[in-house]
N, C-alpha and C positions, 0 to 999 in steps of 0.2 A: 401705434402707441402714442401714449400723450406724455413728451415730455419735457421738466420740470429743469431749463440751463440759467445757472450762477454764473457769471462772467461771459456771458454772448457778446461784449459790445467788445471784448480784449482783441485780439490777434490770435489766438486759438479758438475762443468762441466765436466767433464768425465764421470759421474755416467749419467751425463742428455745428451749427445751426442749419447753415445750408447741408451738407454732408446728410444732416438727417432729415433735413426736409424731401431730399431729393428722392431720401428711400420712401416716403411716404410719411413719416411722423408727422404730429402737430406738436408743436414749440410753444410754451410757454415761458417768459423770461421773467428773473427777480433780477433785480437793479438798484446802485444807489442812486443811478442818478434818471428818473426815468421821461427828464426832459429832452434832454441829448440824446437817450439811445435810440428813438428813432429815425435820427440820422447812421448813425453808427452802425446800426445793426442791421445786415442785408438783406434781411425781410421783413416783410409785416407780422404783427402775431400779438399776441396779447401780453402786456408787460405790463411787472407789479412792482412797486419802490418798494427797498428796502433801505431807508438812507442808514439805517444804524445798523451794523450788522452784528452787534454789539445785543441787540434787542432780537426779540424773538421776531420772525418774516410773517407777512399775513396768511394766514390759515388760508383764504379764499387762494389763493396762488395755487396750492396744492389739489384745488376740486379736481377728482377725476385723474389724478397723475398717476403714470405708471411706473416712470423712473425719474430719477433726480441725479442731474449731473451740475458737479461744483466744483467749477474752474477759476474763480474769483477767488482777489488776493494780491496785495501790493508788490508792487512789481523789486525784484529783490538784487539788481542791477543800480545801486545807488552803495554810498558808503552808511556801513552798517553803525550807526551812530545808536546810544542807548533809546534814545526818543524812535529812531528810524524801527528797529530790533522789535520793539512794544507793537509798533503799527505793523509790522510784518506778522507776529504773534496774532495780535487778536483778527488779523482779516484773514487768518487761515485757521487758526482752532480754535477762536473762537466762533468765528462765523458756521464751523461746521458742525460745532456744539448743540449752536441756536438751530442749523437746520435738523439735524440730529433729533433734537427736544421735540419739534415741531412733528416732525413726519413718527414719532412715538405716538401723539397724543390722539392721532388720523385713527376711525373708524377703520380702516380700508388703509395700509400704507403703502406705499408704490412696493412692487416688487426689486427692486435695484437699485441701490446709489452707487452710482462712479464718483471718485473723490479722488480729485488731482493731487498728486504728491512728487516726487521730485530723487532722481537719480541721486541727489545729495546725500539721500540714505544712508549710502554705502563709505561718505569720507572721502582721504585719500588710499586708494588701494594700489596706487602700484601697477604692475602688470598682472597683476591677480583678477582671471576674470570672475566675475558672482553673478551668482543668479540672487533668485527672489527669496531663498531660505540664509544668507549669508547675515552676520549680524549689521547691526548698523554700525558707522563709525564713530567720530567725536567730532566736537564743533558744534556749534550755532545752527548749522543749516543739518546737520546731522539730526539732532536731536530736534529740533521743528518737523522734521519730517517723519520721526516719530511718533511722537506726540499726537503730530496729527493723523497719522494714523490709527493711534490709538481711540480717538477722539471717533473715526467715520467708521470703527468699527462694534461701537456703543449701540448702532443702527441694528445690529445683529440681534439684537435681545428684544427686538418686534417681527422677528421674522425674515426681517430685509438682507437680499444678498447683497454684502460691501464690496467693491473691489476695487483699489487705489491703485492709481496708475502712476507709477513710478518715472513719469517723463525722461526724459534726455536732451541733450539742447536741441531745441527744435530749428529748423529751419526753413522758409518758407520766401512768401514773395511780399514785399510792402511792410515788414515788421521780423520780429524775432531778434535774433543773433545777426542774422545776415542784414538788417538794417545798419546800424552802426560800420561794418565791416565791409559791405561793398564799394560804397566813394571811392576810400584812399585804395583799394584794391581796385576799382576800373583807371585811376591816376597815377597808378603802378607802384603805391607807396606800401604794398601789403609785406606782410610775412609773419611768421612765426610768434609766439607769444613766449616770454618764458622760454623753460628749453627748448619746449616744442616735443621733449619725448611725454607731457602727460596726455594719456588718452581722453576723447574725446565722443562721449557714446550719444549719436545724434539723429533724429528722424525727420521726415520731411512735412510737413504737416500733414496734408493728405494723407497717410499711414499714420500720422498721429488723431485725425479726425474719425478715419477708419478702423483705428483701435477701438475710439469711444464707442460707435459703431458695433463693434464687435463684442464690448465686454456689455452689454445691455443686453443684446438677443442672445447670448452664449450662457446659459444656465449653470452649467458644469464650472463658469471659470468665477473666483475669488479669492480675498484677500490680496496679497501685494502681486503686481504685475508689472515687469519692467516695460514699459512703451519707447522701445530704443528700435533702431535697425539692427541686421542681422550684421550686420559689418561696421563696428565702431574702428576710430582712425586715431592717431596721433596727432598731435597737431600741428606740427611740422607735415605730416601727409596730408593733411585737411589745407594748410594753407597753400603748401604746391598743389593743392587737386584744384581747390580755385582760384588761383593766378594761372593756370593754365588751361582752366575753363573759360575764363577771361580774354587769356593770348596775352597776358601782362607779368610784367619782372615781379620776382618776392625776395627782392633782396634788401629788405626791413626787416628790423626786429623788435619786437617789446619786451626790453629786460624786467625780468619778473620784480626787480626791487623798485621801480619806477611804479608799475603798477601797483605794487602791494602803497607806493605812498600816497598814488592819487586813490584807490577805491580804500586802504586800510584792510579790514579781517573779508572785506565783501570780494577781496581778489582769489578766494577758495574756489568762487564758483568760476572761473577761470581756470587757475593754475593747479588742481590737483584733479589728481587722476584715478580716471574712472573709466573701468572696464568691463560693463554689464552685456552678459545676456537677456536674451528676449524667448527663452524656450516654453514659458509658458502661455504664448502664442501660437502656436505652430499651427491652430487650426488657420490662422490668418494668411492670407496671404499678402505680401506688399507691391503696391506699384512700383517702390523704389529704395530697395534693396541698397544697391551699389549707391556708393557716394557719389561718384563721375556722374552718373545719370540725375539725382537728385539735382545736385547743382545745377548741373543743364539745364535741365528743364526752369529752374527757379532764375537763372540768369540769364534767359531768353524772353523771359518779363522786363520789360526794362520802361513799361510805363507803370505809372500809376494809377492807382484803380479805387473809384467812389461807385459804391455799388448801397442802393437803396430802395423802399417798398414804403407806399401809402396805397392804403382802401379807403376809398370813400363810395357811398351809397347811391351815387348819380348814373344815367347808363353813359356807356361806354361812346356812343356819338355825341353827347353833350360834349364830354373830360377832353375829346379829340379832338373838337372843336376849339372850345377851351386854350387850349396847350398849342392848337397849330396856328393860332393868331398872334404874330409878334408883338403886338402892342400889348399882350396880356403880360410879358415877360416883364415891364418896368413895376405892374402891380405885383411881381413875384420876388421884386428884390431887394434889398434893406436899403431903408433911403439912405444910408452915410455912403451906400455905393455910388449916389448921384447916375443912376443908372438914364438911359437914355436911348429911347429907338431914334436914329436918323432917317432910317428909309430904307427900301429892300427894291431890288432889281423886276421885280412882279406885282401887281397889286395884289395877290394869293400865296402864300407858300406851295410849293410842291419844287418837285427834283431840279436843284439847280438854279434855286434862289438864291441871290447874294442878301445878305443883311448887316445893314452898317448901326454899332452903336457906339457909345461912348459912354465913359464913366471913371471912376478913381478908387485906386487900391491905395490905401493906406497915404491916402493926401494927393497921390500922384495921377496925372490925367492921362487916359489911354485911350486908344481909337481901337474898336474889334471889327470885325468884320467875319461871320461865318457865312459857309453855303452851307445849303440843305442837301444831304444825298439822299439817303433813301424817306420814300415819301409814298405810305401806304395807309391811306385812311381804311378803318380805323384803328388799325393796330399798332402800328409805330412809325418812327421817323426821325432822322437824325443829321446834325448839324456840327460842321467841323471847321475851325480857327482857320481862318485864311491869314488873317494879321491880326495881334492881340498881344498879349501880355506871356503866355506860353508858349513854349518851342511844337509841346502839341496839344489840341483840347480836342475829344473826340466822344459825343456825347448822343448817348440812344435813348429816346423816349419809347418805351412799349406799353401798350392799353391791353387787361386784358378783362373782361368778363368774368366776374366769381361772386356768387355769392349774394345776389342779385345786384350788384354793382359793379365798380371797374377797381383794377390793382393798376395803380403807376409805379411802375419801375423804371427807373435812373440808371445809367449804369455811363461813367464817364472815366475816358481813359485818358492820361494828361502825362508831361513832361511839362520841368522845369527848364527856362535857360544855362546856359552854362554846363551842363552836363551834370559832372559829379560835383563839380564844384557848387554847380547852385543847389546840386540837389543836400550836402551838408551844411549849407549856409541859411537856407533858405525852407527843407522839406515840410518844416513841422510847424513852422510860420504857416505856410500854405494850407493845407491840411486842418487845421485849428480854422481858418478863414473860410475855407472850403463847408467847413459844418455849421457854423454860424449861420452862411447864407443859403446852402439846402436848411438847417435847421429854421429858419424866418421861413421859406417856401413852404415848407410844411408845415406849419402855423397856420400859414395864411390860407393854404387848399383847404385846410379845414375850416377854417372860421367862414370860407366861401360854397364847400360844399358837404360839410361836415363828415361825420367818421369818428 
């Protein structure tokens, strides 16, 4: 199928891009911003701006779509300020309004829109578990979540199956909930939120990307769907599951009136409680059910991870060529980096080259030094930090053939110094920097061998 994702460049669209790529799909992305997102977004595939989402999206985006998934939408982890409230509003119903109108006006409209909506639904409920017929509750994030589902089921009067997916805090690796909350929990400073007895209905992405997955190819399933695990926890049991996935103390606490005065009304999506089932899933199955396992698995990542995709039209022994020459690397990199080859241990790259450079992160002058390990012309090859600026830098270049051209993919796994401490002093500084200068490389491959 050919489909049509809102929000790929976030922390769930990524996870849900690939997911469908892998089953076979072709990916089409709308975007505000569609300079950036092809660093951001972990594959290649054809992207359409949409900077106004306010304004109807281009019609061409849509040629040929099957489904339309829309997970775009200002991130709602900030304090909910009247100005804040307005831009949380319109980058969720009204954006789905616009796409709504749009996929109406289609000759041909996809058969399916998934439309992201949010366990918020349901309020505070207590230890009252709900399914997806329960009513909604009250509050801001209540009634948005409403709303907008009112809004993605407008879609229904052209035919189109809607089915909104009622999220849960998702948790994953490099983003989510579990961003903010690992640091001070690997530095043993975790615990509990509030009492700790509000529930906590939560899924692992993976099972949140395999729902998307699921409610696209599943005919029979629509309207509201919770996208929760089959085992929601408290959060006193959430935070002892991961301090003790960790092997670190949880005897901290966040009094709920601290928080209610750093986030204001936005400490809802915290501190009340929510107890959803997930039953009109069942044909689903999950990889990760049990929280113990979730976690595991998500805190046994403990690097970080730049995962990227350029096509360009050249063959594949040129691009190889290309890329396995270190001196090409200083024409790859933003001149403020003052980037610099010194010399390499071989007159050739191949397995167990040393390569010395030099250059300046934010004013300051560093010496790097990688070797090359794996060294396969012409498919890939990759070069890891001996001494540099990172505790780890470990970076694969893969060439492949498609399309009568080559696909470069990126894919670099890294560590901050200082552990958990650099990693909240420092993560987002890094990261931010990290796209800029894949984002200049990607510029420049193109302007050198187009795409």
């Amino acid at each position: 199928m050919k489909i049509l994702v809102t929000g790929a460049t976030g922390f769930v669209g990524r996870e849900a891009v690939l997911y469908l790529r892998e089953r076979g799909h072709e990916i089409v992305v709308l975007t505000r911003d569609a300079e950036t997102a092809p660093v951001r977004l972990p594959i290649a595939c054809p992207i359409f701006s949409w900077k106004n989402m306010n304004q109807p999206p281009p019609q061409e985006a849509f040629d040929g779509v099957d489904a339309v998934v829309h997970l775009a939408g200002e991130n709602l982890i900030n304090r909910w300020t009247p100005s804040r409230k307005r831009k949380i509003i319109k980058s969720r119903i009204e954006s789905t309004r616009q796409l709504v109108s749009a996929m109406q006006e289609l000759d041909h409209p996809p058969k399916v829109f998934v439309c992201a909506s949010a366990v918020g639904f349901y309020g505070d409920r207590g230890v009252e578990l709900v399914g997806e017929s329960a009513e909604s509750g009250t509050g801001f994030l209540s009634d948005l979540c409403r709303q907008w589902e009112e809004t993605a089921r407008q879609a229904e009067q052209s035919g189109i199956r809607v089915v909104s997916l009622r999220i849960g805090v998702v948790l994953g690796h490099d983003g989510g909930a579990l961003l903010p909350m690992l640091p001070p929990f690997r530095m043993g400073f975790g615990g509990k939120v509030g009492s700790g007895k509000q529930w906590m209905s939560w899924i692992h992405i993976r099972d949140l990307a395999g729902l998307i997955f699921h409610a696209i190819e599943t005919d029979t399933l629509e309207g509201p769907v919770n996208a929760v695990s089959p085992h929601p926890a408290t959060n006193v049991v959430f935070t002892r599951t991961l301090a003790m996935v960790l092997k670190r103390p949880h005897l901290f606490s966040v009094p709920g009136f601290i928080l209610k005065a750093l986030m204001g009304e936005a400490s809802e999506v915290v501190l009340t409680s929510q107890r959803v089932a997930c039953k009109k899933v069942a044909g689903y199955e999950f990889e990760f059910p049990e929280l113990r396992a979730a976690l595991e698995d998500i805190c046994a990542h403990e690097d970080h991870e730049l995962l990227m995709e350029q096509w360009v039209p050249r063959p594949i022994d040129e691009i190889f060529s290309f890329f396995g020459d270190a001196q090409n690397l200083e024409l790859l990199t933003p001149p403020h980096l003052r980037f610099k080859v010194l010399g390499s241990s071989t007159s050739s790259l191949e397995s167990g080259t040393l390569i010395d450079y030099k250059l300046q992160l934010h004013g300051i002058p560093f010496r790097w030094q990688s070797l090359i390990g794996e060294w396969n012309p012409v498919t890939h090859f990759s070069d890891t930090q001996i001494r540099g600026p990172y505790k780890k830098w470990h970076h694969t270049h893969t060439f492949i053939e498609q399309n009568g051209g080559t696909l470069i993919r990126d894919h670099a796994l890294y560590r901050l110094p200082f552990g958990a401490p650099g990693d909240t002093v420092a993560y987002f500084l890094v990261k931010k920097d990290l796209e800029k200068i894949f984002g200049y490389r990607f510029a420049k491959v193109r302007e050198l061998f187009g795409g």
